[in-house]
C-alpha positions as CSV (number, residue, x, y, z in Angstrom):
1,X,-147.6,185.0,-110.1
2,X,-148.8,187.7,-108.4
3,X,-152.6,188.3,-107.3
4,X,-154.7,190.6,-109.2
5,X,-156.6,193.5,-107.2
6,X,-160.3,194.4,-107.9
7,X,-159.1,197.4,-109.9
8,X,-156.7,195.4,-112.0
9,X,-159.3,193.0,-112.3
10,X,-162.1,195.8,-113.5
11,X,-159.6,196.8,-115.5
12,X,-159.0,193.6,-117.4
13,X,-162.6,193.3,-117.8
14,X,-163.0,197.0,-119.2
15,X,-160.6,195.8,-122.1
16,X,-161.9,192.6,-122.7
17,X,-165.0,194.4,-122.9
18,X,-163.8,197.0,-125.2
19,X,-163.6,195.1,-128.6
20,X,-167.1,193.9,-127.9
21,X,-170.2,193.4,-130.6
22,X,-172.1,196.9,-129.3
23,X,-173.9,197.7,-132.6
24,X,-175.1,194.0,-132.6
25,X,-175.7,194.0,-129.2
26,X,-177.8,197.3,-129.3
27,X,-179.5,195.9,-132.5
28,X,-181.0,192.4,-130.5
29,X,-181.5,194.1,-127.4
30,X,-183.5,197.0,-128.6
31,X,-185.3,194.3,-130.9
32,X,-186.3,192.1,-127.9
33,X,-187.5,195.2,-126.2
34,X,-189.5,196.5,-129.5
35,X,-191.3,192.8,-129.5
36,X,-191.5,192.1,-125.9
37,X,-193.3,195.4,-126.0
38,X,-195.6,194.9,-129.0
39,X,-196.6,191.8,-127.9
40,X,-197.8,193.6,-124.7
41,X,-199.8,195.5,-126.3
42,X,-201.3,192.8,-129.0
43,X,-201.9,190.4,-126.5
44,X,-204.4,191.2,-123.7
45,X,-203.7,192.6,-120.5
46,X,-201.3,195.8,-120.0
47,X,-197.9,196.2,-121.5
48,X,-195.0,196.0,-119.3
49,X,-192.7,198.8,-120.5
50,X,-190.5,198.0,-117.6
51,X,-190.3,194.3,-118.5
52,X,-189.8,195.1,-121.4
53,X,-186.7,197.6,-121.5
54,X,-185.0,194.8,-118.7
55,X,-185.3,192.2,-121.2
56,X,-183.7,194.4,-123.8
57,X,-181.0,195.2,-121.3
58,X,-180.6,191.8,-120.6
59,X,-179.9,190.6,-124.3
60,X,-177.9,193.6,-124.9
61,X,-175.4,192.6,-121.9
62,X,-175.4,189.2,-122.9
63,X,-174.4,189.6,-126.3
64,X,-172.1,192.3,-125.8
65,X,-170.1,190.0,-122.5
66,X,-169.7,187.6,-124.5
67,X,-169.2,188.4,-128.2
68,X,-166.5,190.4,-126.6
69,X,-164.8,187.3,-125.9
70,X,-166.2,185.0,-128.3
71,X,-162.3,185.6,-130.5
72,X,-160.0,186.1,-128.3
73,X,-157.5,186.2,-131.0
74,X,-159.2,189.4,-132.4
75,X,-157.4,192.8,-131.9
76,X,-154.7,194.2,-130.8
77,X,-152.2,192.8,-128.2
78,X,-153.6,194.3,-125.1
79,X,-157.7,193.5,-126.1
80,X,-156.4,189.7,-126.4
81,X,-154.5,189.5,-123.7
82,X,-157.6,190.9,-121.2
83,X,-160.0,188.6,-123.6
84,X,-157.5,185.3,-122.8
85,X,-157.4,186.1,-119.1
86,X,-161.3,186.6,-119.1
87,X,-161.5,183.1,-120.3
88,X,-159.4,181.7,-117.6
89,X,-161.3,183.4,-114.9
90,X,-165.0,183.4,-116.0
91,X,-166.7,184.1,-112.9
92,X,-164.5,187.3,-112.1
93,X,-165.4,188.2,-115.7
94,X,-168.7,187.7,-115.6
95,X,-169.0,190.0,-112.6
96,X,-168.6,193.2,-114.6
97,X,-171.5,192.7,-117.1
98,X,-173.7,191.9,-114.4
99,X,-173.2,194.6,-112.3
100,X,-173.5,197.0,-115.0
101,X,-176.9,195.2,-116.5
102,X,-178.5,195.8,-112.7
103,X,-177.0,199.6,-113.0
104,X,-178.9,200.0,-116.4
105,X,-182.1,197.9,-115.0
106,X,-182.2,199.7,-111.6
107,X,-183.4,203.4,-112.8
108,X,-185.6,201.3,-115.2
109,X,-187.3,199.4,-112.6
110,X,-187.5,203.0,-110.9
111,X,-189.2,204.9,-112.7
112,X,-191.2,202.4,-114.9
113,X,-192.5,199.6,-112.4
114,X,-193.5,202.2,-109.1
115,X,-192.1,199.5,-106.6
116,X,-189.8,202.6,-104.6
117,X,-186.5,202.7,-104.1
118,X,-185.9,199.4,-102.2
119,X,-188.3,197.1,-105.1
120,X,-186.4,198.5,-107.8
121,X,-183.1,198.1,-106.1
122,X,-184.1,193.9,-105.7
123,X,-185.5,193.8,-109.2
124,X,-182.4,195.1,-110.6
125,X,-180.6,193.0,-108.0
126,X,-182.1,189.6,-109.7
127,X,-181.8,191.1,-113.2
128,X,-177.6,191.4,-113.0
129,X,-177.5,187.8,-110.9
130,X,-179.3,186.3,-114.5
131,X,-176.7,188.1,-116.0
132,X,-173.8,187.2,-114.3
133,X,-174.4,183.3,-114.5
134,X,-175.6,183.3,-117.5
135,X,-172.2,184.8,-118.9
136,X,-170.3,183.0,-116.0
137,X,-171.7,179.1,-117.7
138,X,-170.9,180.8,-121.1
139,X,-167.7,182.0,-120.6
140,X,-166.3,178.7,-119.2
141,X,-168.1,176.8,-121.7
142,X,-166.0,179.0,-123.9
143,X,-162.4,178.3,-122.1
144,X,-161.0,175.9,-124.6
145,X,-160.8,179.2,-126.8
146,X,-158.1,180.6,-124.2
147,X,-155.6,177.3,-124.3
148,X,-156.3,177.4,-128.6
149,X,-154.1,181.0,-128.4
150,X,-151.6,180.0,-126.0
């Protein structure tokens, strides 16, 4: 069989990703945000609106990554193919939803926390490393779902 490249790879991952949850995820992300938020503002000291827009963003990747593979025996013939091969390679997988949670965290981080260029960058950095192993562990905890459609 022969190797993948990155863009067959991304592109894998794009349709995998395309039959995700993302009203759910949208829902529990912007609801984590709402109460991280609130209880910023309820409990003393400042609220964190950056905090608390990178947690949303956080939850919203997670649930989205991998409710999008969570059936892989859900839609069409293409979607469940991409979904199968995202459960055999979880750590390629995981990859995409972490670099685009530090692409939604690092303008975020910019304008909301004041750290510059470079502090956002790191913060955002961090925030898509979480991501990625947290969807990574998931996603192989997951693999049994793969050799169920074979």
């Amino acid at each position: 069989m022969k190797e993948l490249s990155r863009s067959d790879e991304m592109s894998l991952a794009g349709a995998a990703l395309r039959g995700a949850p993302w009203k759910p995820a949208a829902v529990s992300g912007g609801a984590l945000a709402a109460t991280s938020l609130i209880m910023g503002v309820i409990l003393p000291g400042s609220p964190d609106v950056s905090w608390a827009l990178c947690v949303g963003i956080t939850l919203f990747s997670l649930v989205a990554s991998i409710g999008a593979i969570a059936q892989p025996h859900a839609g069409d013939r293409v979607t469940q193919q991409a979904r199968v091969w995202a459960l055999h390679h979880p750590w390629r997988f995981a990859l995409y939803p972490g670099l685009a949670a530090a692409a939604l965290m690092y303008p975020v981080q910019l304008v909301f926390d004041g750290e510059g260029i470079f502090g956002a960058a790191w913060d955002a950095l961090w925030g898509g490393v979480f991501v990625f192993l947290v969807t990574g562990v998931l996603a192989l905890a997951m693999r049994s779902r793969a050799r169920a459609t074979r």
